[in-house]
Backbone as a printed PyTorch tensor [residue, N CA C, xyz], in Angstrom:
tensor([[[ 98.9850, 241.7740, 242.1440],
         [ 99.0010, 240.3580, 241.8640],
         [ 99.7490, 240.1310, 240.5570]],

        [[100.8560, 239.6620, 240.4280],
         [101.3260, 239.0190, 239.7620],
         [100.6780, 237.8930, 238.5790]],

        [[101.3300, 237.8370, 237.1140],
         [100.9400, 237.6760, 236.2210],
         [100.9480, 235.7540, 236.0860]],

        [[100.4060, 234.8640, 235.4440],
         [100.4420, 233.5140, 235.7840],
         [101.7480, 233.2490, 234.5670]],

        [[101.9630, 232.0430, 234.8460],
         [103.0380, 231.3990, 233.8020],
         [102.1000, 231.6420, 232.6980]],

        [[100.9490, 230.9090, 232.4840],
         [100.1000, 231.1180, 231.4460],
         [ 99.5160, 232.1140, 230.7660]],

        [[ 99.4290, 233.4160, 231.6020],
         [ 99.8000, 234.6270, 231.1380],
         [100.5330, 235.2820, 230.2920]],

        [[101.7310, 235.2800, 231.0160],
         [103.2040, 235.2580, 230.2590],
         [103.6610, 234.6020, 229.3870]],

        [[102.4550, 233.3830, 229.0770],
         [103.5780, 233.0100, 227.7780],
         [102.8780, 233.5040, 227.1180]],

        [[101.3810, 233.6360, 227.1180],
         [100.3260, 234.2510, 226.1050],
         [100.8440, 235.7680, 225.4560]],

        [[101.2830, 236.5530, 226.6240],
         [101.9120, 238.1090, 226.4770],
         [103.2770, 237.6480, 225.5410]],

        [[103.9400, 236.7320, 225.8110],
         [105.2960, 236.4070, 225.0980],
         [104.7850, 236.5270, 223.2270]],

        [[104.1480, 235.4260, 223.1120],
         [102.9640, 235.0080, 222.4390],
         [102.7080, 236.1100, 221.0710]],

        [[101.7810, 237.1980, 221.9670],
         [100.9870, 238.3220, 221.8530],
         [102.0190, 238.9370, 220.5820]],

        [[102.7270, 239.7430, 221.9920],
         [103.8350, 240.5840, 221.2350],
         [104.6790, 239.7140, 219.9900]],

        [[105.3900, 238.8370, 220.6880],
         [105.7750, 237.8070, 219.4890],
         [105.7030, 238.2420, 218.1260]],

        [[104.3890, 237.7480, 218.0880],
         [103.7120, 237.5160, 216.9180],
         [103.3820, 239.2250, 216.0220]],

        [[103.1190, 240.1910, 216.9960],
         [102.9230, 241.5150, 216.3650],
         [104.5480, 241.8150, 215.9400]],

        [[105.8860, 241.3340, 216.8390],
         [107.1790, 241.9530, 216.3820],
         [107.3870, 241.3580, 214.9920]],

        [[106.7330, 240.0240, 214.7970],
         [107.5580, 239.2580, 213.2250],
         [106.6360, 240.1540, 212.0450]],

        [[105.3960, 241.1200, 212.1550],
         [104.8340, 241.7890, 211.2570],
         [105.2700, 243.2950, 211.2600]],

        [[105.5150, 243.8140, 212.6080],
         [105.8190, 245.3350, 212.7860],
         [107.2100, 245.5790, 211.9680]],

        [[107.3480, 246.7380, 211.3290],
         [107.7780, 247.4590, 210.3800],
         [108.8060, 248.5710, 210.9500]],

        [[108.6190, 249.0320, 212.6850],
         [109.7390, 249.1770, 213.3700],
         [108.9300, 249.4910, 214.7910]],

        [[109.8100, 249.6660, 215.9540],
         [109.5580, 249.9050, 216.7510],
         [110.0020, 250.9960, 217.4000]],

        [[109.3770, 251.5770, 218.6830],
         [110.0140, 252.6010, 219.4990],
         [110.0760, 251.6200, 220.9420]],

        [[111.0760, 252.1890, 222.0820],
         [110.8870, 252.0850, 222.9810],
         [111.0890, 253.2270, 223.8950]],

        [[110.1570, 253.5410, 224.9640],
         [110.5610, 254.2880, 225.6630],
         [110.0960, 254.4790, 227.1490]],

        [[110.6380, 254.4640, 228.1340],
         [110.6350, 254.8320, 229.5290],
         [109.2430, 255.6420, 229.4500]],

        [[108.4160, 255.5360, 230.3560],
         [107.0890, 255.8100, 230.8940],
         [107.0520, 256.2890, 232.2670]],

        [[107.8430, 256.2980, 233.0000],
         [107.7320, 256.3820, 234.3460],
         [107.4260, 257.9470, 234.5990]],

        [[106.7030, 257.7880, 235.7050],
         [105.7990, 259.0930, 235.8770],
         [104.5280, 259.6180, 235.2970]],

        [[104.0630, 258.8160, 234.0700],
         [103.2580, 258.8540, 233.7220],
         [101.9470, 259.0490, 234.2460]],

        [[100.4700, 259.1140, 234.1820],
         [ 99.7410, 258.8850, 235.4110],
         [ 99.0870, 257.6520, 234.2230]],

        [[ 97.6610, 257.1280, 234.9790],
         [ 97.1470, 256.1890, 234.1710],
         [ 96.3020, 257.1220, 233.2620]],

        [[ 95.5170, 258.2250, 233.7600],
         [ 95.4200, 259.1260, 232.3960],
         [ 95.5340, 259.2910, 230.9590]],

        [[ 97.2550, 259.2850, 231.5950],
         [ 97.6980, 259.9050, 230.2680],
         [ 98.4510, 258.8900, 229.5290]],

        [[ 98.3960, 257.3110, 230.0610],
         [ 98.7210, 255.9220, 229.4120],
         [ 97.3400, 255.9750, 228.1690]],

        [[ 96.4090, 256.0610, 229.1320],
         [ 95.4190, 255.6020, 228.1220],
         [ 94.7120, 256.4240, 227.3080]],

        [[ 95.3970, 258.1040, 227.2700],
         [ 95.5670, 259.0170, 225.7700],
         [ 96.1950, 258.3660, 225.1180]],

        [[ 97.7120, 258.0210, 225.8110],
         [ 98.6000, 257.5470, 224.2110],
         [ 98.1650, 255.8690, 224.1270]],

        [[ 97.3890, 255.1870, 224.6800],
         [ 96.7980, 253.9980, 224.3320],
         [ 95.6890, 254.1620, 223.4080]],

        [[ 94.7590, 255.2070, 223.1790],
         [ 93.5700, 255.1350, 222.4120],
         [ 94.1990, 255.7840, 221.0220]],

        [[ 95.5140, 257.4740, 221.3230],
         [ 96.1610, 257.5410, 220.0830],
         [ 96.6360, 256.3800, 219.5490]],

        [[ 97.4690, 255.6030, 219.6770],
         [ 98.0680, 254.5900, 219.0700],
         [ 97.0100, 253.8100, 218.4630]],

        [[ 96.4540, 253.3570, 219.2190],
         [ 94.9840, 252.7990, 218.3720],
         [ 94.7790, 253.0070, 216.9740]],

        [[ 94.1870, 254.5340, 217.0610],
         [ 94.2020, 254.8500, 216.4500],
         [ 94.6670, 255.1930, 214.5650]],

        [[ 96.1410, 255.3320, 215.2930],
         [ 97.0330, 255.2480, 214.1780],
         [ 97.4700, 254.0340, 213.5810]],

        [[ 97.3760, 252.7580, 214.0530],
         [ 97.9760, 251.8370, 213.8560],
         [ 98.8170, 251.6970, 214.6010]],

        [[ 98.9620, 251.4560, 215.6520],
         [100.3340, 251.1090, 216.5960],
         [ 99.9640, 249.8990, 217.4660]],

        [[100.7700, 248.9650, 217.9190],
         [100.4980, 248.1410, 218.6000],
         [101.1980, 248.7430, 219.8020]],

        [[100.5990, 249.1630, 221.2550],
         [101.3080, 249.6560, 222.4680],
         [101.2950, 248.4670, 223.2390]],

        [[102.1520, 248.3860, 224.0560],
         [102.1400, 247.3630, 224.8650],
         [103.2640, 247.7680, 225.8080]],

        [[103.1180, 247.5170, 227.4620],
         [104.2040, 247.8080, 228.2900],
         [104.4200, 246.0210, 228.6160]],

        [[105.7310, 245.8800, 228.9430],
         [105.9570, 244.4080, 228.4390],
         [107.3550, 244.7400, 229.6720]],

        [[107.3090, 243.4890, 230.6500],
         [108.3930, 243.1730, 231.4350],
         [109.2810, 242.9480, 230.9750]],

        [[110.3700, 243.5260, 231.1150],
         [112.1620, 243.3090, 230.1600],
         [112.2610, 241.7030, 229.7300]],

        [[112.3540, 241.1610, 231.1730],
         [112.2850, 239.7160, 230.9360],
         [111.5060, 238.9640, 229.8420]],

        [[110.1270, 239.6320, 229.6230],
         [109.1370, 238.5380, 228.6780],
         [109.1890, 239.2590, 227.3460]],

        [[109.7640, 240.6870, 227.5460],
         [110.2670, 241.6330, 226.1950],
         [111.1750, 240.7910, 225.0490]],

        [[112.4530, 240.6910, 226.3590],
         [113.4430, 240.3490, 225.2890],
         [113.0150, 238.4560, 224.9380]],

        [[112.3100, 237.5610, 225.3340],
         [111.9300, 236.6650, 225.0610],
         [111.0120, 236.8980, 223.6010]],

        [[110.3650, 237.8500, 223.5450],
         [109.1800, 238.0920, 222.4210],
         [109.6450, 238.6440, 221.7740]],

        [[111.4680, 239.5410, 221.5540],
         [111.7140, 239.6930, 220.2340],
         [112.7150, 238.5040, 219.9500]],

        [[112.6430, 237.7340, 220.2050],
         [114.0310, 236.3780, 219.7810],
         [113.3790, 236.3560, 218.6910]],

        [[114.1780, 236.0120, 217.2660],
         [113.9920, 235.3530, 216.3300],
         [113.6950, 236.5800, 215.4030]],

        [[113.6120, 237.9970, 215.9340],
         [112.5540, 238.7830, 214.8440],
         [113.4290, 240.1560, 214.7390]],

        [[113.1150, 241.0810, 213.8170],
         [114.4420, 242.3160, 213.5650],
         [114.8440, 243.0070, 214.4890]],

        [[114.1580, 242.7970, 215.6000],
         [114.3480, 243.3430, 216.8820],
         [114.8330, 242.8110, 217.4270]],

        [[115.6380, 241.6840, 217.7060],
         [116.3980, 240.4760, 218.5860],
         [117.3990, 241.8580, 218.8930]],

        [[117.8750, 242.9420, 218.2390],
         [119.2390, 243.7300, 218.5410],
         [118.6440, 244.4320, 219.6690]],

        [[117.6730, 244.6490, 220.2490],
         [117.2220, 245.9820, 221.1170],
         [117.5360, 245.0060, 222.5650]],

        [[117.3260, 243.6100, 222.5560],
         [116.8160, 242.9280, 223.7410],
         [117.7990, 243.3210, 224.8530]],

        [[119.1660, 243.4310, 224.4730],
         [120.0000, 243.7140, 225.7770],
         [120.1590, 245.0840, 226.4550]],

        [[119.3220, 246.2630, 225.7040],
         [118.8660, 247.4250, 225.6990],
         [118.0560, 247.5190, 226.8510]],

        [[117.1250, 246.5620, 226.9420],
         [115.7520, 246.7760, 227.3770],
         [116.2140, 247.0240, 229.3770]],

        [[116.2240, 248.2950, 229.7400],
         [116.5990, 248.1360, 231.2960],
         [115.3740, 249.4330, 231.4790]],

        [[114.7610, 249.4130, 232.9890],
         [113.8170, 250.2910, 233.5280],
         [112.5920, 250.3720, 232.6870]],

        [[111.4880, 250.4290, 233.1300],
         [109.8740, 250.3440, 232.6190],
         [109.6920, 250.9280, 231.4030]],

        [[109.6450, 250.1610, 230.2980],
         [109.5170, 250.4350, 229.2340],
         [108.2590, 249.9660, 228.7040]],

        [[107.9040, 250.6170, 227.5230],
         [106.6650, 250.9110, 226.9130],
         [107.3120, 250.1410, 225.2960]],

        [[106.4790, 249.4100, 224.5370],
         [107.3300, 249.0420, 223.0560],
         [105.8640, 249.4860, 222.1010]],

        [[106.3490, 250.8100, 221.7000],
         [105.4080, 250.6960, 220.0290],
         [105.6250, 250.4760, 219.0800]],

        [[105.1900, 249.3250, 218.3760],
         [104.9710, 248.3890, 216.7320],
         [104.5280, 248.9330, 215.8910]],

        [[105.0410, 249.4350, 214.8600],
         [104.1700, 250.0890, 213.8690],
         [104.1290, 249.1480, 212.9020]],

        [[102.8320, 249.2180, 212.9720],
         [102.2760, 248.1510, 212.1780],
         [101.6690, 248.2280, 210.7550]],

        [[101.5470, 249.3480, 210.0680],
         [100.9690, 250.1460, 209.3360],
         [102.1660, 251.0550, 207.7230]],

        [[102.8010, 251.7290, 208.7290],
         [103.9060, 252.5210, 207.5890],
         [105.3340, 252.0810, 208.9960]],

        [[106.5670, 252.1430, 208.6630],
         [107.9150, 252.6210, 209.5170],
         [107.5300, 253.3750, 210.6320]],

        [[106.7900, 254.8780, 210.3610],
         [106.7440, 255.9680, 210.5340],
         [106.1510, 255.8220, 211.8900]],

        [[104.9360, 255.5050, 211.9120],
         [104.0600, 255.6070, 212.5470],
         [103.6550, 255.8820, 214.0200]],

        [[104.6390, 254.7860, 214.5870],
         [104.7940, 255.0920, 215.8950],
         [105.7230, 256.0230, 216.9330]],

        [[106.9030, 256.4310, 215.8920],
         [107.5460, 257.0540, 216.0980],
         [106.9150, 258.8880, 216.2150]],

        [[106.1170, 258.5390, 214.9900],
         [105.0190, 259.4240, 214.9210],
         [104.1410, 260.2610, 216.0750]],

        [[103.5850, 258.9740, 216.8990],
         [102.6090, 258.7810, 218.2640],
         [103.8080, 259.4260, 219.0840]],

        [[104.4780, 258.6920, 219.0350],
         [105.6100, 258.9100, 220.6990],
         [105.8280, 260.0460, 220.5640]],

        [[106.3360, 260.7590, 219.2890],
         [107.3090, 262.0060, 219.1480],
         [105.6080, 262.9400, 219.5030]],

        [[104.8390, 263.3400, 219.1880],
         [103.6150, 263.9220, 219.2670],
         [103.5570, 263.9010, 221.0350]],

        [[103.1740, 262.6520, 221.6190],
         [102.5540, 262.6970, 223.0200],
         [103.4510, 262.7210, 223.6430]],

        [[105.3550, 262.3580, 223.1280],
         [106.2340, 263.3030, 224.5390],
         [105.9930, 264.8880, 224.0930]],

        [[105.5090, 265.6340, 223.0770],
         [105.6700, 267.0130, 223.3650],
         [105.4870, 267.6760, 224.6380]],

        [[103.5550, 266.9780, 225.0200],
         [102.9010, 267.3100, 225.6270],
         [103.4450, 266.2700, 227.0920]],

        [[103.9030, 265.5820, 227.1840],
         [103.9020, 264.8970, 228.7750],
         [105.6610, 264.7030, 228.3440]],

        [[106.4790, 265.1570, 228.8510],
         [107.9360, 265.0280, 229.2560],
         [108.2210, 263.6630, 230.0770]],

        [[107.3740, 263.4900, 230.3100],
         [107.7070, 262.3810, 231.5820],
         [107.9980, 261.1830, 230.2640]],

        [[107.2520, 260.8710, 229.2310],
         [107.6960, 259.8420, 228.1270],
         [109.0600, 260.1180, 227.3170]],

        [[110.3830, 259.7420, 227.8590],
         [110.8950, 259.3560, 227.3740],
         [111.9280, 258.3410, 226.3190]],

        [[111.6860, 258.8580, 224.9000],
         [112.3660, 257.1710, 224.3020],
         [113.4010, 257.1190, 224.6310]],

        [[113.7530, 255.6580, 224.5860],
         [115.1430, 255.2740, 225.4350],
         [115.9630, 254.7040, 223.7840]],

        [[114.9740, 254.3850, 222.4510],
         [115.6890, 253.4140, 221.5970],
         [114.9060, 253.5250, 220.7570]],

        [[115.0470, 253.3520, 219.2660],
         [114.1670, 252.9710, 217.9810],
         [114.7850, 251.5830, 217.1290]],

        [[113.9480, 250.9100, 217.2320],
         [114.9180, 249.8120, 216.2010],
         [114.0240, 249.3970, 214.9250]],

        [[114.5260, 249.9180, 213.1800],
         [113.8930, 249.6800, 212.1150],
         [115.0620, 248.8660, 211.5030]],

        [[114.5710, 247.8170, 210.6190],
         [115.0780, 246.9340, 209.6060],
         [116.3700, 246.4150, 210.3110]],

        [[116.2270, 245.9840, 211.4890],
         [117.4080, 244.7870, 212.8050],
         [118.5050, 246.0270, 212.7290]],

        [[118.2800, 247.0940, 212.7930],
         [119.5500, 247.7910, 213.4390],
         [118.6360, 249.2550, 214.7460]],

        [[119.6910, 248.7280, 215.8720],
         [118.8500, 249.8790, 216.8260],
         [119.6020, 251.0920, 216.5410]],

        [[118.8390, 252.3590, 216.9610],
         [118.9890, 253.5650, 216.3390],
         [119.4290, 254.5980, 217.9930]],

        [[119.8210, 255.3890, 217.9180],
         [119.6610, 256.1660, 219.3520],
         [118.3160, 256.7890, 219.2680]],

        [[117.8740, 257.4230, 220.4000],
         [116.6950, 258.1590, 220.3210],
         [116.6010, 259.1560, 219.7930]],

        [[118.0370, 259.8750, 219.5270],
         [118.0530, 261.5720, 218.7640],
         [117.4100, 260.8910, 217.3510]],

        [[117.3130, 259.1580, 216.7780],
         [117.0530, 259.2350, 215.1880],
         [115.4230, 258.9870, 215.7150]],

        [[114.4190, 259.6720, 216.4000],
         [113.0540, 258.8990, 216.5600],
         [112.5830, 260.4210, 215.2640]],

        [[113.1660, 261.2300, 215.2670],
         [112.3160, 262.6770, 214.1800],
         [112.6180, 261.6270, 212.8700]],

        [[114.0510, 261.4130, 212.8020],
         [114.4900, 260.8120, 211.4970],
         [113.0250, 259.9500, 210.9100]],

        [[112.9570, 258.6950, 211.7730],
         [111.7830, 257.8180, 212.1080],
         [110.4700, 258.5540, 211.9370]],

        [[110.1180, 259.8290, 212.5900],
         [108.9650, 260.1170, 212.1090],
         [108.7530, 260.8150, 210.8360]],

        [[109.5180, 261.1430, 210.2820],
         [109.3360, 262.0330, 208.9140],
         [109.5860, 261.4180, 207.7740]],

        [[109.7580, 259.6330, 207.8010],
         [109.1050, 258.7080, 206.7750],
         [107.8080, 258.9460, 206.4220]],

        [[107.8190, 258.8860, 204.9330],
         [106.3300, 259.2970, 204.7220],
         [105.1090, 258.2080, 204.6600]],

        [[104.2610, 258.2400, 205.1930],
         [103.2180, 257.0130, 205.4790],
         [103.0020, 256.6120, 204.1560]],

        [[102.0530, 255.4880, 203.9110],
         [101.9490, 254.3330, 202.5900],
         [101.4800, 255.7200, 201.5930]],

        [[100.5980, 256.4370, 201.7900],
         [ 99.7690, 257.2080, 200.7910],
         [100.8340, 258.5080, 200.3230]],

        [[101.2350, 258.2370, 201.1250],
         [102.4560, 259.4660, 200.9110],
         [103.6230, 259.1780, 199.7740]],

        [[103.7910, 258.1240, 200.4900],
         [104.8270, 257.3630, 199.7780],
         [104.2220, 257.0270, 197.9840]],

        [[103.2590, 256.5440, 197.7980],
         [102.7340, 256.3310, 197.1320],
         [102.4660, 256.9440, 195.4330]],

        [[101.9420, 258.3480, 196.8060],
         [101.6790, 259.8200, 195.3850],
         [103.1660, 260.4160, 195.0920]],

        [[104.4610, 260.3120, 195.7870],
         [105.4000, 261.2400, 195.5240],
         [106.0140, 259.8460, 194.2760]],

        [[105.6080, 258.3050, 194.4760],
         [106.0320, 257.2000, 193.2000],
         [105.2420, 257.6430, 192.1000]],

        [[104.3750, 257.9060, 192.2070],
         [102.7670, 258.2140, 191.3160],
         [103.6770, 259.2420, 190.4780]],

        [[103.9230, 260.5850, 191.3300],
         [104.5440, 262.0620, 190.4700],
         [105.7530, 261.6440, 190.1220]],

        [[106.1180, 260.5950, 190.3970],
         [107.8000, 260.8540, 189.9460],
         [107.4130, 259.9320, 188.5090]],

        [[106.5120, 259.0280, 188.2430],
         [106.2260, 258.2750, 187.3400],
         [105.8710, 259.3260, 186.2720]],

        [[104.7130, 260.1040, 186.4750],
         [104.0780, 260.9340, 185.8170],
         [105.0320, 261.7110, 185.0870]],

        [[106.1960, 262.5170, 185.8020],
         [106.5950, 263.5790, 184.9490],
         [107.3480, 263.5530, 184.0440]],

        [[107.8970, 262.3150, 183.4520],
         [108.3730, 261.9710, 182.1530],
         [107.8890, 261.6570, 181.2650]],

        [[106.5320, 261.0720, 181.5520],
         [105.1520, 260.9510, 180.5540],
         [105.0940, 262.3520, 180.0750]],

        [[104.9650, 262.9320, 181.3840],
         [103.9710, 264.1960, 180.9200],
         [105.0090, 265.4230, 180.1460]],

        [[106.5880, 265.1840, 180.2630],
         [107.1830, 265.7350, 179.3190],
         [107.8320, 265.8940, 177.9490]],

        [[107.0500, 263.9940, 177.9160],
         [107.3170, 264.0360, 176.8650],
         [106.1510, 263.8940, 175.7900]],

        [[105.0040, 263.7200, 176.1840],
         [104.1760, 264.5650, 176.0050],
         [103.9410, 266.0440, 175.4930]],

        [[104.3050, 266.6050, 176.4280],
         [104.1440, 268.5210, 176.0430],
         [105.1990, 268.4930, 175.1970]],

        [[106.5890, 267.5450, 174.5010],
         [107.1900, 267.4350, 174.1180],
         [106.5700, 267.5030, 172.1980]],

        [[105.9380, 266.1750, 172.4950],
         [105.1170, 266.2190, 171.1660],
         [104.1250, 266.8150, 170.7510]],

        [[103.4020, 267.7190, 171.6130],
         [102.2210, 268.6780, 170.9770],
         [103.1140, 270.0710, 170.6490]],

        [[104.5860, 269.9610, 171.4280],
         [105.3610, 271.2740, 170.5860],
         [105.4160, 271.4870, 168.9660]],

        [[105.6680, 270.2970, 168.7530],
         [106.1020, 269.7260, 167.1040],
         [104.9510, 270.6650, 166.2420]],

        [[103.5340, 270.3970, 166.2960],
         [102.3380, 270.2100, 165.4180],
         [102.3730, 272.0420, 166.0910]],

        [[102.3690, 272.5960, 167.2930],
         [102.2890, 274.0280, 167.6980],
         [103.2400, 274.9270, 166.9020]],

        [[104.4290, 274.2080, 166.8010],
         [105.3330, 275.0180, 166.1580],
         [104.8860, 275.2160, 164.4800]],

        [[104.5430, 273.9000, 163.9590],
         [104.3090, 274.3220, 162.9050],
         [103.1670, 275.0240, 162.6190]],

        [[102.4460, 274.7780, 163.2280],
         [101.0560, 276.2340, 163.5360],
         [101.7010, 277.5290, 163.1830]],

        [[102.2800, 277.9330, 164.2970],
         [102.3770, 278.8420, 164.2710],
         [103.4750, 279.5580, 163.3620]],

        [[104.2820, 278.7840, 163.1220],
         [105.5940, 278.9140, 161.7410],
         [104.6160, 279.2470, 160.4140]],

        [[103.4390, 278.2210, 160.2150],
         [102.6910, 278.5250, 158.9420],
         [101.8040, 280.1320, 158.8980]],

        [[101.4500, 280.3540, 160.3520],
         [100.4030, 281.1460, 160.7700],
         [101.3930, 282.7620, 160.2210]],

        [[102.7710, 282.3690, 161.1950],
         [103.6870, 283.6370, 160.4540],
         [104.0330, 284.2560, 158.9480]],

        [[103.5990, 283.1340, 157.9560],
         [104.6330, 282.9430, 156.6780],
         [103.0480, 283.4240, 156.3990]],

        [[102.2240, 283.5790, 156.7240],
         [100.4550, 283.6190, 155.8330],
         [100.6870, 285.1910, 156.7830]],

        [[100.8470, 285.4930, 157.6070],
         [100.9750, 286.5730, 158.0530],
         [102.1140, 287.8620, 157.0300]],

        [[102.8800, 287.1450, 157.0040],
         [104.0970, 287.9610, 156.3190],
         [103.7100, 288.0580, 154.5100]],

        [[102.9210, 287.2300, 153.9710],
         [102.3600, 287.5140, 152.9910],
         [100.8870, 288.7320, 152.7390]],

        [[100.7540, 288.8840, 153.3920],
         [ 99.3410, 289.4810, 154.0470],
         [ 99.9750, 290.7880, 153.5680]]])
């Protein structure tokens, strides 16, 4: 049974509204899948932060108009799957690249971050952004280590003369 007008605009809607917040997307061909193993990578994604959604080309490319994804819409051909990462860049690219290891049958067809689409060879590129906390501590250490050298910088000063005085009381001895 087929979906109502009122349906479809709600799904238009839905997604819509998750593409003008998501941070990038994957798309990729599903076919062969069983329902199984939809709703592993439906509870992973969950999980991680991903918005999954399998979305008719037609009401797809309607729900990215207007948003960084408007470039993928003429892309969109054969049963596709769209994950939103909603969370870090990374994220979903993350999910997909993980659960095609294990099921071949998920193939990405496309990645599109910051309105430019990517081929699928860039979905590793895509996953090896480092998530918010990641990102975070490597700003944190890069902040830190000029403090902290110049720092060990100035307890040299007062060490040296320690030990310069410690020599000259030594050499009198």
């Amino acid at each position: 049974m087929g979906l109502s007008l009122e349906q479809k605009k709600a799904m238009v809607q839905e997604v819509s509204a998750v593409a003008q917040e998501a941070h990038s997307v994957v798309a990729a061909e599903y076919r062969g899948l069983t329902a199984g193993e939809m709703d592993n990578l439906r509870v992973v994604a969950r999980e991680k932060g991903v918005y999954l959604r399998v979305v008719k080309n037609t009401l797809a490319r309607r729900a990215v108009e207007g948003t960084d994804f408007e470039c993928m819409k003429e892309s969109f051909v054969g049963p596709l799957l769209l994950a939103f990462s909603q969370e870090d860049p990374g994220s979903a690219a993350r999910v997909i690249k993980e659960f095609s290891k294990e099921n071949k049958n998920l193939v990405v067809k496309m990645v599109s971050i910051g309105g430019q689409v990517l081929p699928a060879t860039d979905l590793d590129r895509l996953a090896s952004l480092p998530t918010r906390d990641e990102a975070l501590s490597i700003l944190m250490a890069t902040m830190r280590a000029p403090v902290q050298k110049f720092v060990t910088t100035l307890n040299e000063v007062p060490s040296k003369l320690v030990r310069t005085v410690a020599a000259v009381k030594d050499a009198k001895q």
